[in-house]
N, C-alpha and C positions, 0 to 999 in steps of 0.2 A: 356248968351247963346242966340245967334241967332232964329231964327225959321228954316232955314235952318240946323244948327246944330242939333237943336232941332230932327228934319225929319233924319237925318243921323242916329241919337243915337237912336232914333225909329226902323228903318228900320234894323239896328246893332240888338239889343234884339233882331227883328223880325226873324231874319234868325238865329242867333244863339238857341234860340229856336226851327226853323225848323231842324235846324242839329240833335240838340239833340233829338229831336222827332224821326227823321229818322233812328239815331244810335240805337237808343231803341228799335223800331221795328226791324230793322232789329237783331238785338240780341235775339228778338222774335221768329223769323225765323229760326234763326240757334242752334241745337242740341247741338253744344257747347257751349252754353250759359248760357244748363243746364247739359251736360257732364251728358246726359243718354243714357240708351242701352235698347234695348228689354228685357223686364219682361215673364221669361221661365213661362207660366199659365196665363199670361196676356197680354195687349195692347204692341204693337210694336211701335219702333220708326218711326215716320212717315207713320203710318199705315190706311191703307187708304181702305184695303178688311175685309172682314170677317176674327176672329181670326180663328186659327185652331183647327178644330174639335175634342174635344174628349170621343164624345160618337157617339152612330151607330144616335138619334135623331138629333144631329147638323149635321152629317152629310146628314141625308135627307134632312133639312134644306137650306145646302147649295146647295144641287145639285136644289133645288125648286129656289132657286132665282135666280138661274144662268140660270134656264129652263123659267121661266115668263122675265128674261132680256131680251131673247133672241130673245123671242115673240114678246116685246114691242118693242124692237129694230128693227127686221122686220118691225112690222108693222109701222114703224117711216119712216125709210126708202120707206117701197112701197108707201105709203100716200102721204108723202112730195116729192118722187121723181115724181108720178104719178101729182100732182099741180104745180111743178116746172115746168115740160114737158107740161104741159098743157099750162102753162102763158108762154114758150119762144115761143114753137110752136105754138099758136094761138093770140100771137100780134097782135096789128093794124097796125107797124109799119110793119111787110113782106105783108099787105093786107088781114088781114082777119078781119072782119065784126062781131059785135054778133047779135045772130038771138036764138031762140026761138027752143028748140029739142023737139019732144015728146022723151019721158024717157020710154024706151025696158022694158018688162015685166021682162026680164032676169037680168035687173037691178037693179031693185026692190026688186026681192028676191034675189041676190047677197050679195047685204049691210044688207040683214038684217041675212040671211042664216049664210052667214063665220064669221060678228062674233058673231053667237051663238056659233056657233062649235069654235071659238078662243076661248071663257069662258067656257065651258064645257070641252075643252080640259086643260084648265089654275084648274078648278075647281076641276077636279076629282084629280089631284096627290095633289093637296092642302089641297084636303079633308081627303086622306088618310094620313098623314102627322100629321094634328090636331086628325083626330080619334086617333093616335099611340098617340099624345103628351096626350092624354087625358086618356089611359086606364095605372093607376095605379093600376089594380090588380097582384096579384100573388107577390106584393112586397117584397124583404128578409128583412128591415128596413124604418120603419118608422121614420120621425124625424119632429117633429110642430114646426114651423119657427116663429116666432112672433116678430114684427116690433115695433118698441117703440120709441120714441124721445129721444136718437139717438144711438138706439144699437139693436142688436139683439139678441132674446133669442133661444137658440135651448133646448129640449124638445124630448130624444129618448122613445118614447112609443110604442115602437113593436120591435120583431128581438133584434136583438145579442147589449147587452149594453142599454136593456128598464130600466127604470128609470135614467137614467141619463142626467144632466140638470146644462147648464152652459148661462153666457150671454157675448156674445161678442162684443167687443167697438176695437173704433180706437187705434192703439197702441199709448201707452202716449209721446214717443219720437217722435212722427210724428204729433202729437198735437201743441208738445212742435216748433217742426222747423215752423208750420203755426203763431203758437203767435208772431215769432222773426219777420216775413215779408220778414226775406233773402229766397232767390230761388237761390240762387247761391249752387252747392257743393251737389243739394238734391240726396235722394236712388231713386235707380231705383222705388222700389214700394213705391216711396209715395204717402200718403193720399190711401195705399189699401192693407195697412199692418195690422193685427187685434193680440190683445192678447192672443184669443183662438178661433182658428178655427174651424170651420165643419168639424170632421174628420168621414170619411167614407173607406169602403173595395173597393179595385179594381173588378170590374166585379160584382157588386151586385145591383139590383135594390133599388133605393133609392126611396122612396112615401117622398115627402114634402106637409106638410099640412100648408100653411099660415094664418095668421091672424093676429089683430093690437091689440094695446091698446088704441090707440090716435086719429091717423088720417091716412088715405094711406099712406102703404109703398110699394116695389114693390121687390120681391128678383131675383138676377137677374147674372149670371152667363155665358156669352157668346160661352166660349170654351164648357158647355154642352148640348147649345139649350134650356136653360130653364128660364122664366122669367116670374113669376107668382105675380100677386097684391094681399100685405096683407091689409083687406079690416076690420077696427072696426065691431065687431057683427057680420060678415061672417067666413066662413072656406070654403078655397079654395085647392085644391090639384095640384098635378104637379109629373113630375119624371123623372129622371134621373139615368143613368148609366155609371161611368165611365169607358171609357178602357182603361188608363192608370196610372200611379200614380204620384204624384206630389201637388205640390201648386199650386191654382187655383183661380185667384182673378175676385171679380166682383164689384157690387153697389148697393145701393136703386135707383131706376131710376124713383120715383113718385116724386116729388119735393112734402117734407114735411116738411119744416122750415127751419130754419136760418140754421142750423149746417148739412143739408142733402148733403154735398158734405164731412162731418166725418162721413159718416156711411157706409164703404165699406162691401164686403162681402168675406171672403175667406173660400175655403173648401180643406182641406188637404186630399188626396186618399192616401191612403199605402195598405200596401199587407196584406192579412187575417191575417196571424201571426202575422203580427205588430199591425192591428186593434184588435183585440184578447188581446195582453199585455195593450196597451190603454186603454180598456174597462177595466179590471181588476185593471188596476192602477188607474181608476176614481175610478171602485168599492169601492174600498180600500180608496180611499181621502174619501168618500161622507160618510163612514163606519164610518171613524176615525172622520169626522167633527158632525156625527152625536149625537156620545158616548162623545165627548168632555163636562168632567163635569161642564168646567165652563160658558158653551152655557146656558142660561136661557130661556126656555120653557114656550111657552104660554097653558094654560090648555088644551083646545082640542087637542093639537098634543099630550102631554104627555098621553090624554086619548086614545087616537089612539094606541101608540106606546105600552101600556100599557095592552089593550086589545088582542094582539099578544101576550106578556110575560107573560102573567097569562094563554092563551089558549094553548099553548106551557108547560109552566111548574105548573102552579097549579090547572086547570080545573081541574086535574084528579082525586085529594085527595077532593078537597075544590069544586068541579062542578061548573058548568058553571052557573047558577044562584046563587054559592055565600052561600047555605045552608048545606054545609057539608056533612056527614057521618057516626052515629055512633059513632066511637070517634074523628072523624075529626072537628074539632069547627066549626063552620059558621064563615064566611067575612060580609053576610049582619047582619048590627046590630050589631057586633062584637065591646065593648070597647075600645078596643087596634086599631081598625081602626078607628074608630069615634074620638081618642080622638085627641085636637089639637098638643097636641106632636110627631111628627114625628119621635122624637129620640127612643120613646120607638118600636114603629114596625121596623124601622131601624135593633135595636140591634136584636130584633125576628130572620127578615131577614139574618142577619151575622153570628148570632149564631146558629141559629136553636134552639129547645126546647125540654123537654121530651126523652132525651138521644136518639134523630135522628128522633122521633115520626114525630116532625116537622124539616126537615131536614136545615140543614145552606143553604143558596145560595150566599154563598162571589163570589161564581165563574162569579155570571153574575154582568155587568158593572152597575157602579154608576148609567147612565142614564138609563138601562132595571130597575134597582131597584125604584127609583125615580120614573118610569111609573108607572108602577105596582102597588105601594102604590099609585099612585094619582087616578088611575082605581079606586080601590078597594073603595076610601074613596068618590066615586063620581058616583057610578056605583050603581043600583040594589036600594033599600031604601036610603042607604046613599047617602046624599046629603049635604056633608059638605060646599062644596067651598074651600077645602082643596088644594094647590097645595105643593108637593113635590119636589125642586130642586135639579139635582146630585149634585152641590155641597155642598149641606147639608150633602146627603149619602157618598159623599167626606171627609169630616172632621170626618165623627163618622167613617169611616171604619177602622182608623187604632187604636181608642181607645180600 
């Protein structure tokens, strides 16, 4: 081959290359490339304003930035048109000279006068604005946001559904289409779809309390004006009110590692009634995972859970420190609680003793049963190191 050749076959790659470069981007460009639509709670196609608002705070929000545009934009306008006018009108070219002005008293406090009054006019609705973003009292729900590499934990610890606590990660089918590298065919909400969302009541003050385990996260929700950083070793608060219902997707927006564009945020709004059955149906999950006999318990929680089951059902025969009554025996010191056999206080438990003296309690669950014995044998003098598993109380119950 020539070197002329050579220069053709060169210049050939070279432009085919550009084409294809060119086709690519512009593929980039156009929406059907990726054959998506507006996400109803989230970002719009080709979306270039503020989402729409839907709480009374994003709405201030928005009217705040539309009112400081407005300003700016004035004052862009009088500034640059004021120096434009000034540089055609006083050219050298129609004959005019520069020369030296004394500067008017009136001048002087002008620029400095208007814009204080521009920032203090920009300042006060700003200010009112942040003071509202910031007073979360009077809350109806509380809920601790906690930021983790690469999920989120929510945490209801006040109002309607407290104790209930799940963690939310990017849904595994939207994982799964990032691993393959195709972007052809993707859901409207990908990469901001979650397996268990934020669910909340319509029209209730929400208090979100952030925090990390790692490193900065930031939780961040646009449609409600709310966007607060969870910060390791800090607690930061925030709040939010929906007034409407629906799917509502957002981000972690702190850039926190490799994986911080899987860690979206979504929060589900439904109506009382519905939040209501929710709450009841976690109840009921977190109830049944809790009594599940074949969950293995570490001592302190058993001791916990156990301390409830005896102050509830045996404080009252056997008292609270354990030393009985009369004919009621003692727990503290007790052989039958001391001894390593579990089996035998088991059958105590199931059967009852002394024709009802000591009454049966088949009625309460392997795992209250399980506590109770692990209380009693770790509580007051005894200090066995004793634990109790339901599924031990599991297999002797039906002997």
């Amino acid at each position: 081959m020539t070197l002329g050749q050579k220069s053709q076959s060169h210049w050939r790659a070279v432009r085919t290359a550009l084409a294809t470069g060119i086709a690519s981007f512009a593929a980039l460009l156009t929406t059907a490339a990726y054959a998506v639509n507006d996400l109803p709670g989230g970002p719009a196609v080709n979306g270039i304003n503020l989402q729409p608002a839907a709480s009374k705070i994003a709405e201030e929000l928005h009217w705040l930035n539309y009112f400081i545009l407005t300003i700016c934009v004035v004052i862009f306008v009088v500034v640059f048109g004021v120096m434009f006018y000034s540089i055609l009108k006083h050219r050298r070219s129609v004959g005019h000279e520069a020369k030296e002005i004394s500067e008017p008293l009136w001048v002087e406090l002008g620029w400095t006068i208007v814009p204080f009054l521009i920032v203090i006019g920009m300042a006060l609705p700003a200010t009112k604005v942040l003071v509202a973003q910031k007073d979360t009292s009077n809350a109806d729900i509380t809920v601790k946001v906690t930021g983790m590499q690469w999920k989120w934990g929510y945490d209801y610890i006040k109002g309607e559904g407290e104790g209930i606590g799940f963690l939310s990660t990017l849904d595994p089918s939207h994982r799964a289409l990032a691993n393959t590298g195709d972007h052809t065919n993707l859901p409207d909400d990908y990469l901001l779809k979650v397996d268990n969302p934020l669910v909340v009541p319509v029209g209730k003050k929400i208090r979100v309390i952030t925090t990390a385990t790692d490193v900065i996260h930031s939780w961040y929700v646009p449609r409600f004006g709310i966007k607060q950083d969870a910060v390791p070793g800090f607690v930061r608060d925030n709040w939010f009110k929906a007034e409407q219902t629906g799917l509502f997707s957002g981000a972690c927006t702190e850039l926190c590692g490799k994986e911080h564009a899987f860690m979206p945020v979504q929060v589900k709004v439904v109506t009382a009634e519905e939040y209501t059955a929710w709450v009841n149906e976690q109840q009921k999950a977190m109830a049944a995972l809790a009594d599940d006999p074949n969950k293995t318990w570490e001592m302190a929680a058993l001791v916990k859970r156990g301390a409830e089951v005896y102050a509830a059902n045996c404080a009252a025969c056997h008292q609270a420190n354990g030393k009985g009554a009369g004919p009621i025996k003692p727990l503290d010191g007790s052989a039958i609680v001391l001894n390593a056999d579990a089996a035998i206080m088991t059958d105590v438990l199931l059967k009852g003793r002394a024709n009802g003296a000591m009454p049966a309690w088949s009625s309460l669950s392997d795992t209250e049963l399980a506590a109770v014995m692990t209380y009693t044998k770790n509580t007051w003098s005894n200090r066995t190191g004793q634990t109790v598993q339901p599924k031990a109380v599991m297999a002797l119950r039906g002997k």
